[in-house]
ZARO-322472 format. One line per 10 residues: number of its first residue (from 1); their letters; for each residue x, y, z of N, C-alpha, C. Coordinates in Angstrom, 2 decimals. Last residue first. Layout:
# residues N
NUM) a) X:Y:Z:X:Y:Z:X:Y:Z | ...
END
This chain:
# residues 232
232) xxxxxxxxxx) -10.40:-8.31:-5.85:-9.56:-9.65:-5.92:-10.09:-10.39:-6.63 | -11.43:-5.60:-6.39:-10.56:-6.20:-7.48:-10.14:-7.78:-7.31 | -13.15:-5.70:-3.61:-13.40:-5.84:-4.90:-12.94:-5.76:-6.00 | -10.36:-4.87:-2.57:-11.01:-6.65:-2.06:-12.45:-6.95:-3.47 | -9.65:-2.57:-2.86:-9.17:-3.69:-3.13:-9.44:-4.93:-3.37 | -11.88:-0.91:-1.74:-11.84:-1.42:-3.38:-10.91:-2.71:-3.57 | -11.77:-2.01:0.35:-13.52:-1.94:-0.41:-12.43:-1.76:-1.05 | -9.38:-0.61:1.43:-9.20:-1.74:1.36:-10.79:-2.77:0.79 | -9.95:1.91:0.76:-9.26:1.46:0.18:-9.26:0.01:0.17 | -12.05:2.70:2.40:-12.61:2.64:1.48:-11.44:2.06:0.44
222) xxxxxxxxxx) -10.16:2.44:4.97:-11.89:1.67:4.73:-12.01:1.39:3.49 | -9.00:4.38:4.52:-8.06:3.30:4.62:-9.28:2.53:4.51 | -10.32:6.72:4.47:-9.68:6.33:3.29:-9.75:5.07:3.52 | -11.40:6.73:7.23:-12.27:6.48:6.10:-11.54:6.29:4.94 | -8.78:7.23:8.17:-9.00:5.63:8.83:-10.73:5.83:7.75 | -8.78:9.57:7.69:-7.49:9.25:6.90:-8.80:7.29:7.33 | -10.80:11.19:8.84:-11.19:10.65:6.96:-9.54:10.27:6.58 | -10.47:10.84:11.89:-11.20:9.89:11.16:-11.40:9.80:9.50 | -7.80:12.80:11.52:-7.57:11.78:11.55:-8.69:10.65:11.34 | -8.91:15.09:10.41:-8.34:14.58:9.38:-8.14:13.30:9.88
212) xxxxxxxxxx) -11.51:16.25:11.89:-11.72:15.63:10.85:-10.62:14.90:10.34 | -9.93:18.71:13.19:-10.51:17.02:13.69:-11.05:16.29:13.37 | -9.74:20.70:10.85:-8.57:19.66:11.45:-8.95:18.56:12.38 | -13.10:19.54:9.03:-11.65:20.85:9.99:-10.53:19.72:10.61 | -14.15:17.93:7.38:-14.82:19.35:7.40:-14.07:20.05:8.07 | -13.37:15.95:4.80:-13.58:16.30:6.18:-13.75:17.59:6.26 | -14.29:13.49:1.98:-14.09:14.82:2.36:-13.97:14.73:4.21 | -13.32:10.83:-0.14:-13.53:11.31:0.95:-13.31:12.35:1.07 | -14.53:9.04:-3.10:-14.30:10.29:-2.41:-14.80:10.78:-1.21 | -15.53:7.25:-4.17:-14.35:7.06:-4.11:-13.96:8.59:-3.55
202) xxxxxxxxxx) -18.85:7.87:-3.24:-17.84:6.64:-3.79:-16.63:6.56:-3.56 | -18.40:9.83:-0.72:-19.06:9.95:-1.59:-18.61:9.28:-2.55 | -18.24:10.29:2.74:-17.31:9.36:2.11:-18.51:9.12:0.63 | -17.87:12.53:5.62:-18.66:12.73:4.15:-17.99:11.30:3.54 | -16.92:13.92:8.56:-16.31:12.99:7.33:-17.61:12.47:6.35 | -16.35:16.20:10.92:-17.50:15.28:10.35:-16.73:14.87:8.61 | -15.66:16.88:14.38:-14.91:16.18:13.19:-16.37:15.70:12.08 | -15.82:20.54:15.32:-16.57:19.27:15.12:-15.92:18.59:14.14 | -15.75:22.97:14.27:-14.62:22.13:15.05:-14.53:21.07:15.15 | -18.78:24.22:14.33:-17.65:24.48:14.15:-16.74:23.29:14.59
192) xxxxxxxxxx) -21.07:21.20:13.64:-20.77:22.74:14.32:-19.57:22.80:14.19 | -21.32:20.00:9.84:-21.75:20.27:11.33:-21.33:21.46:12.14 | -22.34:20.08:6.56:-21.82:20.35:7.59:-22.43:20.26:9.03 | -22.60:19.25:3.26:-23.32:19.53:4.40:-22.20:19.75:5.36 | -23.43:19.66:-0.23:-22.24:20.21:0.75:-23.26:20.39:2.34 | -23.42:18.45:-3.06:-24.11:18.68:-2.18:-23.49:18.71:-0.82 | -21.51:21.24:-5.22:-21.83:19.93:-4.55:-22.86:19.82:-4.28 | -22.18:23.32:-7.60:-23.19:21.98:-7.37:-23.27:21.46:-6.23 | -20.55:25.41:-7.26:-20.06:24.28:-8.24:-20.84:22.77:-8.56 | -21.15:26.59:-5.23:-21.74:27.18:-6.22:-21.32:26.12:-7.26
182) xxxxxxxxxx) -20.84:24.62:-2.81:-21.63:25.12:-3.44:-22.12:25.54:-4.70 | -17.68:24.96:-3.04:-18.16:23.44:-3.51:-19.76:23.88:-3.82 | -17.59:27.75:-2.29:-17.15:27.66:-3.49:-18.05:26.27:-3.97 | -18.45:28.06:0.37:-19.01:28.78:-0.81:-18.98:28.64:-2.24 | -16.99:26.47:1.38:-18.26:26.44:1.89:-18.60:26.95:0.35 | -14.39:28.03:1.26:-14.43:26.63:0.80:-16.21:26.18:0.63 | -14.22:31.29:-0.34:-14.62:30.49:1.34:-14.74:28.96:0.23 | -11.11:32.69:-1.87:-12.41:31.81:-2.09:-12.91:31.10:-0.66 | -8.84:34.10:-0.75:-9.05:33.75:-2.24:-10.55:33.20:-2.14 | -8.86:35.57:2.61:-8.78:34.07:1.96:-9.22:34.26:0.28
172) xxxxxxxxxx) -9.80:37.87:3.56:-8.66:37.70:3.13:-8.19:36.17:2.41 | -12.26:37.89:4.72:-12.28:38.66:3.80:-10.73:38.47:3.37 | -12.22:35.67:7.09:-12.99:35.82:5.73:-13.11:36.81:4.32 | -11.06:35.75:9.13:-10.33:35.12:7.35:-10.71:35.44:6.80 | -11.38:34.68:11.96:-11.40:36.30:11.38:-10.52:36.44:9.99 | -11.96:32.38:13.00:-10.49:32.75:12.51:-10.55:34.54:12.18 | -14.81:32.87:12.08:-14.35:32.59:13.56:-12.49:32.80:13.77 | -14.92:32.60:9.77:-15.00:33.78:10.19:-14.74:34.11:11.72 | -14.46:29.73:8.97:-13.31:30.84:8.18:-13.89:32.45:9.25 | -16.66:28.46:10.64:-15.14:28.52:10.61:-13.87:29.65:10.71
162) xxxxxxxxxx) -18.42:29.31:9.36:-18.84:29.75:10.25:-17.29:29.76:10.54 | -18.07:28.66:6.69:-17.61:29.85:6.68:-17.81:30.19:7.68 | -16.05:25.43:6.60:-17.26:25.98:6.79:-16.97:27.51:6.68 | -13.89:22.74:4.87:-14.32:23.98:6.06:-15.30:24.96:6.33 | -16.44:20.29:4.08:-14.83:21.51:4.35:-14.97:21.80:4.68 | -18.15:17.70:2.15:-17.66:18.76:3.54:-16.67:19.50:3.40 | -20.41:16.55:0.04:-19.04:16.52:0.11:-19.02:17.24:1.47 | -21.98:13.90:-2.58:-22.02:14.70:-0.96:-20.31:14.73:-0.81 | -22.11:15.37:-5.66:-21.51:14.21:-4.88:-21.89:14.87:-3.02 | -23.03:17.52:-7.41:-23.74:16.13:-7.36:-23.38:15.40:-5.94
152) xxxxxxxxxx) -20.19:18.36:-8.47:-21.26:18.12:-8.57:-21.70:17.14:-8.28 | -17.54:18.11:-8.22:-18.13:18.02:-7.49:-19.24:18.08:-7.38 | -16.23:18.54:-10.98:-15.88:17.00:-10.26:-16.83:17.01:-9.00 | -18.30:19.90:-13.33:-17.48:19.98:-12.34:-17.33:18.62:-11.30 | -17.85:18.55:-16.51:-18.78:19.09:-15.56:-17.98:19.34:-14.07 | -16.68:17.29:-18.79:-16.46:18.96:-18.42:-17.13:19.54:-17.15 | -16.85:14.48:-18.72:-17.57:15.77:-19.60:-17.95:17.16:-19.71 | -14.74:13.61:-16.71:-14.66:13.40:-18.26:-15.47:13.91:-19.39 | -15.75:16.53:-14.30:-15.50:15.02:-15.04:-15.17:14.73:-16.18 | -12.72:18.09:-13.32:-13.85:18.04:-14.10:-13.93:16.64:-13.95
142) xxxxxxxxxx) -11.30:21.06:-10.79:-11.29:19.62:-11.51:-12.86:19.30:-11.80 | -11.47:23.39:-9.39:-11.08:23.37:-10.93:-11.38:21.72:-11.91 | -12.07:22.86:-6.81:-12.68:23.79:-7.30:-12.51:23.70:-8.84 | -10.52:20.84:-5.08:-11.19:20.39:-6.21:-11.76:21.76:-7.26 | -9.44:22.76:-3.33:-8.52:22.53:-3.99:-9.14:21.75:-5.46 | -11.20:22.69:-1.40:-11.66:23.40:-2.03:-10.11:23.36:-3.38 | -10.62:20.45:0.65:-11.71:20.16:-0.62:-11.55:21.51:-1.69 | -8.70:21.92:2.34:-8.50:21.42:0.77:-9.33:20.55:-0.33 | -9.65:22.87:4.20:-9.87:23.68:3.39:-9.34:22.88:1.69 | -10.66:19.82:4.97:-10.29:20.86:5.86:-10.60:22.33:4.46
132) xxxxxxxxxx) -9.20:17.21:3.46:-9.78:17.90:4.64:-9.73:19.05:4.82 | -9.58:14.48:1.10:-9.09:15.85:1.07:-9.86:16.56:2.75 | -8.75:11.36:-0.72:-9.27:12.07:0.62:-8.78:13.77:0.37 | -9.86:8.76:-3.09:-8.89:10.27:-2.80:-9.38:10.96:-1.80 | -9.65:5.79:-4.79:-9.50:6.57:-3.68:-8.84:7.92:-3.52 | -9.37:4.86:-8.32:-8.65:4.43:-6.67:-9.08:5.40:-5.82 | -10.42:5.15:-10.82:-10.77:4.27:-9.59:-10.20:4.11:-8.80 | -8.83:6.36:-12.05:-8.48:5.54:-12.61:-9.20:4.32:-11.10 | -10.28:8.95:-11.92:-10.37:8.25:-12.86:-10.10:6.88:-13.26 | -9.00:9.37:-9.58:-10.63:9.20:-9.50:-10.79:8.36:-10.56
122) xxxxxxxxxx) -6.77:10.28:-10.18:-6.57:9.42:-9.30:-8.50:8.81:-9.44 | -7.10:12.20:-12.44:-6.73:10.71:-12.76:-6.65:9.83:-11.44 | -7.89:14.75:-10.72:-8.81:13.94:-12.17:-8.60:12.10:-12.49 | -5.96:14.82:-9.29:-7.32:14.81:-8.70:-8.17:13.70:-9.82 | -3.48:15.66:-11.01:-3.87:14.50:-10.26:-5.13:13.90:-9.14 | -5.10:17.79:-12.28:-4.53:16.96:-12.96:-4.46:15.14:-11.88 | -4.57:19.55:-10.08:-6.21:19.17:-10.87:-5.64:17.99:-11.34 | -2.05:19.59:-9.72:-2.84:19.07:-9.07:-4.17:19.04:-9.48 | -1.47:20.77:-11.94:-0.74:19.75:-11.84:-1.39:18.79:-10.80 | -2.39:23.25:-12.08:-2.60:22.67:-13.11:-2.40:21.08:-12.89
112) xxxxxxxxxx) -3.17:25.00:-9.34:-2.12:24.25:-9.74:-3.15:23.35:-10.80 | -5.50:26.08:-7.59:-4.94:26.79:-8.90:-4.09:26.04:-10.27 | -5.16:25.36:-5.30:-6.59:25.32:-6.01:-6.67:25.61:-7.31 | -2.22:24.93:-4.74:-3.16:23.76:-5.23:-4.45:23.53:-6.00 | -2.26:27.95:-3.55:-1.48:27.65:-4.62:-2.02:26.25:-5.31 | -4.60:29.02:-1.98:-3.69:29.54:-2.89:-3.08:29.06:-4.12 | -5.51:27.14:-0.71:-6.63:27.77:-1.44:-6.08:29.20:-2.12 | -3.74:25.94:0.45:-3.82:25.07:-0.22:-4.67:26.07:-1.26 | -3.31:27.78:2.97:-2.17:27.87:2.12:-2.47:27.01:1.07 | -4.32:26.91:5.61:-5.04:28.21:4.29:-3.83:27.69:3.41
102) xxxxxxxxxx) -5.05:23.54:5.63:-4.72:24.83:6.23:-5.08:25.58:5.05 | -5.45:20.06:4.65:-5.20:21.33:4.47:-4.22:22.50:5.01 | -4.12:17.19:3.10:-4.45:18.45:4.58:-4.66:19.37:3.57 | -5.09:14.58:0.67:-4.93:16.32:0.61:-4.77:16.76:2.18 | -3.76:11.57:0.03:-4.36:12.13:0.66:-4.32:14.06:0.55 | -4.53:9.15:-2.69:-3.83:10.14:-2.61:-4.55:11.42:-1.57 | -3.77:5.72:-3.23:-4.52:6.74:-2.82:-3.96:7.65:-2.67 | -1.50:3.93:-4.36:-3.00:3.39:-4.33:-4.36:4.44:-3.80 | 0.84:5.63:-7.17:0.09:4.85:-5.48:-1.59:4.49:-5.77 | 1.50:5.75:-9.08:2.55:5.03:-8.60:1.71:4.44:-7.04
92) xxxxxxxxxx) -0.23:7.18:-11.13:0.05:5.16:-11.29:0.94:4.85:-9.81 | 0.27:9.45:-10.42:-1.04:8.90:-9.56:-0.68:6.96:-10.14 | 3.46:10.38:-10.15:2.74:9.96:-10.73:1.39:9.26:-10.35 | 5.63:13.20:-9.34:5.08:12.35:-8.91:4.00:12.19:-9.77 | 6.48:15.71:-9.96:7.67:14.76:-10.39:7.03:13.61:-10.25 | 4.84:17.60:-9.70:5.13:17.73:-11.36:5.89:16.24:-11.43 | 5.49:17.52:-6.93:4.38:17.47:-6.98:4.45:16.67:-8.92 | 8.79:17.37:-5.42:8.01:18.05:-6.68:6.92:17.58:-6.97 | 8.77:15.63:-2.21:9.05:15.56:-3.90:8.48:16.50:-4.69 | 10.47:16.47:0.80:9.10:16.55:0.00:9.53:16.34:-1.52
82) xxxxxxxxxx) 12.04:16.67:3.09:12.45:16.78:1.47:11.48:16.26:0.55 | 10.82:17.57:5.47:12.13:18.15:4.98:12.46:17.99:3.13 | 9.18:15.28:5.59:8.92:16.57:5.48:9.90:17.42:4.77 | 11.00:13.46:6.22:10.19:13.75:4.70:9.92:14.89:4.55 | 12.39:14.07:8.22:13.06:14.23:6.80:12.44:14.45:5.66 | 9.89:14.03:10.35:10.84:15.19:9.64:11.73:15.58:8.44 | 10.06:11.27:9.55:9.10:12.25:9.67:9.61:13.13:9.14 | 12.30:10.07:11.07:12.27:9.74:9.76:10.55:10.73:9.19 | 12.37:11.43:13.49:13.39:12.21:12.88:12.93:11.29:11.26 | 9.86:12.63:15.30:10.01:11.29:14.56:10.95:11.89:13.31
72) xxxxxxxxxx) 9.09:14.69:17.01:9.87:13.68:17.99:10.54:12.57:16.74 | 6.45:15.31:15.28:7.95:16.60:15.62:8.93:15.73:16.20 | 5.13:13.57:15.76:5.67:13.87:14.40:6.75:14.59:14.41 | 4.37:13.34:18.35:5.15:12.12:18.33:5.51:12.66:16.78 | 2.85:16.05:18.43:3.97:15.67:19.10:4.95:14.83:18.71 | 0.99:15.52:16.92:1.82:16.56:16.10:2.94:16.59:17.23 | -0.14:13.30:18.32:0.06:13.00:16.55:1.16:13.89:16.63 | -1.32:14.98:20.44:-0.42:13.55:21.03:0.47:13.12:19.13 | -1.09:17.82:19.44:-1.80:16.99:19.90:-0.60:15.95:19.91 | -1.75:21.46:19.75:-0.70:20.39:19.36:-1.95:19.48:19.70
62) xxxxxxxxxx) -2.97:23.63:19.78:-3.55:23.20:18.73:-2.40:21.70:18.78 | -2.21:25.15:21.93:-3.28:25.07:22.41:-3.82:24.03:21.10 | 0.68:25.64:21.46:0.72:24.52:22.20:-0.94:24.11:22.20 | 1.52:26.14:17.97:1.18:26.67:19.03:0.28:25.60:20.17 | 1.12:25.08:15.49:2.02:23.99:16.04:2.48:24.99:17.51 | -0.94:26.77:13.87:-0.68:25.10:14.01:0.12:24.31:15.01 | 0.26:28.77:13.55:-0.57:28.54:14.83:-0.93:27.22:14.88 | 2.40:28.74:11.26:3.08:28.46:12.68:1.62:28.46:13.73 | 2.35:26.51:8.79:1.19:27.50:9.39:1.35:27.34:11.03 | 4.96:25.62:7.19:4.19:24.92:8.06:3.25:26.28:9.14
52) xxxxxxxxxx) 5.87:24.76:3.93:5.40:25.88:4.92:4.72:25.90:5.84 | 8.04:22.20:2.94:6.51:23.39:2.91:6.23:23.63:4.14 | 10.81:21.71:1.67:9.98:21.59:3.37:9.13:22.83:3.00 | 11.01:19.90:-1.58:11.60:20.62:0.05:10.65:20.58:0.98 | 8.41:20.95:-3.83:8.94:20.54:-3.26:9.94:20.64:-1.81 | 6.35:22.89:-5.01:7.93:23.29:-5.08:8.80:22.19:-4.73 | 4.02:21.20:-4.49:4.37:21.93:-6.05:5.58:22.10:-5.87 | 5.05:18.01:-2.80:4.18:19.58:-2.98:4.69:20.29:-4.12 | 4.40:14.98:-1.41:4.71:15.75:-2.16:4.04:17.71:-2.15 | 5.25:12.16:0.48:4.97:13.47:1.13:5.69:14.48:-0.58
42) xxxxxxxxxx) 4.25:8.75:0.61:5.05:9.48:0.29:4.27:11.05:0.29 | 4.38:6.05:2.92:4.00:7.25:2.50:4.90:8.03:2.26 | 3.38:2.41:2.67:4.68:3.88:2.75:4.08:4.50:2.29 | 1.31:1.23:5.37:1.82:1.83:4.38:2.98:2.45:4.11 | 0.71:0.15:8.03:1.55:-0.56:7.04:2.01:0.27:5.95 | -0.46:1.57:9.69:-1.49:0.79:9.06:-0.77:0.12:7.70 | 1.05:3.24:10.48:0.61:2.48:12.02:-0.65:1.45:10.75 | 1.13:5.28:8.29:2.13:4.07:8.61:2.05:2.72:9.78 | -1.66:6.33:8.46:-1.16:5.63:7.36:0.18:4.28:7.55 | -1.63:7.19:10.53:-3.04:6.53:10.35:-2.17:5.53:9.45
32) xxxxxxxxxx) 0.22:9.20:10.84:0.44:7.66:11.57:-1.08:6.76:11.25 | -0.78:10.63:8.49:0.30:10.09:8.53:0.45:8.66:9.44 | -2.98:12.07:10.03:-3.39:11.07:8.66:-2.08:10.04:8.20 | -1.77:13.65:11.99:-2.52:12.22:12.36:-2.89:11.07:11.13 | 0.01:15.27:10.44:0.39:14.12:11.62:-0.64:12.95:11.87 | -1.56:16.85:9.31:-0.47:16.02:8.21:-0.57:14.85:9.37 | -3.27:18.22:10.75:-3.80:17.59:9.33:-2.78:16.43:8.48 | -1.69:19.33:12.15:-2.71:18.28:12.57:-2.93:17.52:11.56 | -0.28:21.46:10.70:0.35:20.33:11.22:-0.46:19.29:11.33 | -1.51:22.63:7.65:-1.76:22.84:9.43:-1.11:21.67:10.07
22) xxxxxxxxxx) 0.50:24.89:5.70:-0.23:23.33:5.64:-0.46:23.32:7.96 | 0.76:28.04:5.37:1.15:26.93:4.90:0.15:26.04:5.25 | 1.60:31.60:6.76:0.57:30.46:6.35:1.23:29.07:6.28 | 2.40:34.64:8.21:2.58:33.62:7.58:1.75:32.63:7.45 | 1.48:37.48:7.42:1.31:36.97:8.17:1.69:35.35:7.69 | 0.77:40.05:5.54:2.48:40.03:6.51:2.56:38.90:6.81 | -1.70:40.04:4.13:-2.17:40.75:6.00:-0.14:40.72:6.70 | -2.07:39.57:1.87:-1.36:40.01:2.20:-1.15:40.89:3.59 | -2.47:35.79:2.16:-2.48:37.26:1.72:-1.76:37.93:1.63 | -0.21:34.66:3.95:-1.52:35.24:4.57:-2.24:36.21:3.60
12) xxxxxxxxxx) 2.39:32.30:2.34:2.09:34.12:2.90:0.27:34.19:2.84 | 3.32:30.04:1.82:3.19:30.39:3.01:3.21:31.88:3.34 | 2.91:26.99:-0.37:1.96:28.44:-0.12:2.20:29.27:1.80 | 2.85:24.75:-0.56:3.66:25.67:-0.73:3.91:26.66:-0.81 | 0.74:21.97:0.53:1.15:23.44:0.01:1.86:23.83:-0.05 | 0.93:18.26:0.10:1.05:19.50:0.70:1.06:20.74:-0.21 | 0.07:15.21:-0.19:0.20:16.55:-0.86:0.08:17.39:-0.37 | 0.50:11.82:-0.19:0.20:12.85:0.72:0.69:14.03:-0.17 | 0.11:8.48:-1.19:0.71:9.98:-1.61:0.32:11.32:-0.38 | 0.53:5.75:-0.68:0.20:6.70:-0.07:0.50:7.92:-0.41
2) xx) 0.63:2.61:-0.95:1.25:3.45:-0.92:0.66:4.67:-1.30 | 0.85:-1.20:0.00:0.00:0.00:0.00:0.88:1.25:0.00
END
């Protein structure tokens, strides 16, 4: 089993000065979901190297037992540290491909040619794809095979705008996630702020905030091992 993980590279706030990137939580727990479940995982992003890690993320009131034992795990860190070129990595090569978020995805990923691209063919080629948090909204560009938007139709989650305004974001973020899967069709539900809620729509998992990522990594791993077992 093998595991793509995709990060941002995206670490300026707008332009509020303020730094951004990928939210720790989001990486750490879907990670030991992944390796505490046999897999290798591999850790890519558009630039590659060590993406930009959204320093309130890793402020003591947002750590957790995951973003502890990740900071403590020197074969962790390396990946992190040396992340692959996004452009360099191939959806043939794994069996699923996970998205974190934070703000920094609804910059540069929602945009990236390269990541539509691997949205499109990981679906396409029937395997599994998770996204949390603000990086459903990273689908915003991807189609089906008849131009229609990849999210139409499908039940999906993200981050909410009760969320984005509770952060005090809302007028500085590129697009509310809430707003966007909306106008694009989904069918987009949600719970209360903070709240973990996971959506699993055929081969597509969504979560709605960082306590979402660790139950839609263990909904991937569900829905991975459903497809597998229906190829045997």
């Amino acid at each position: 089993m093998k595991i793509l993980i995709v990060l941002t590279s995206h670490g300026e706030l707008g332009d509020t000065g303020r730094e951004t990137g990928f939210w720790l939580e989001e990486l750490a727990a879907p990670y030991y979901r992944f390796k505490d479940a046999g897999a290798e995982v591999v850790l890519a992003s558009p630039k590659g190297g060590r993406p930009p890690l959204d320093p309130k993320s890793n402020e003591p009131g947002f750590q957790t037992d995951e973003t502890r034992r990740f900071e403590a795990d020197p074969e962790a860190m390396a990946a992190l540290a040396h992340t692959a070129r996004l452009d360099s990595v191939s959806a043939d090569d794994f069996d699923t491909v996970f998205y974190p978020g934070g703000h920094g995805p609804l910059w540069d990923l929602a945009e990236d040619p390269v990541s539509v691209r691997l949205i499109e063919t990981t679906l396409r080629a029937g395997k599994p794809l998770a996204l949390v948090c603000h990086a459903p909204g990273v689908m915003r560009h991807a189609t089906n095979p008849d131009g229609t938007p990849l999210v139409r139709g499908r039940k999906v989650t993200g981050f909410t705008n009760g969320e984005e305004a509770a952060v005090g974001l809302t007028d500085i973020v590129p697009f509310l996630v809430e707003d966007e899967l909306k106008r694009l069709g989904a069918d987009y539900s949600k719970t209360g702020n903070w709240q973990p809620y996971v959506l699993t729509d055929g081969l597509l998992v969504t979560g709605q905030s960082p306590a979402s990522s660790g139950p839609a990594a263990d909904a991937l791993l569900t829905l991975l091992a459903e497809v597998n077992e229906s190829r045997a």
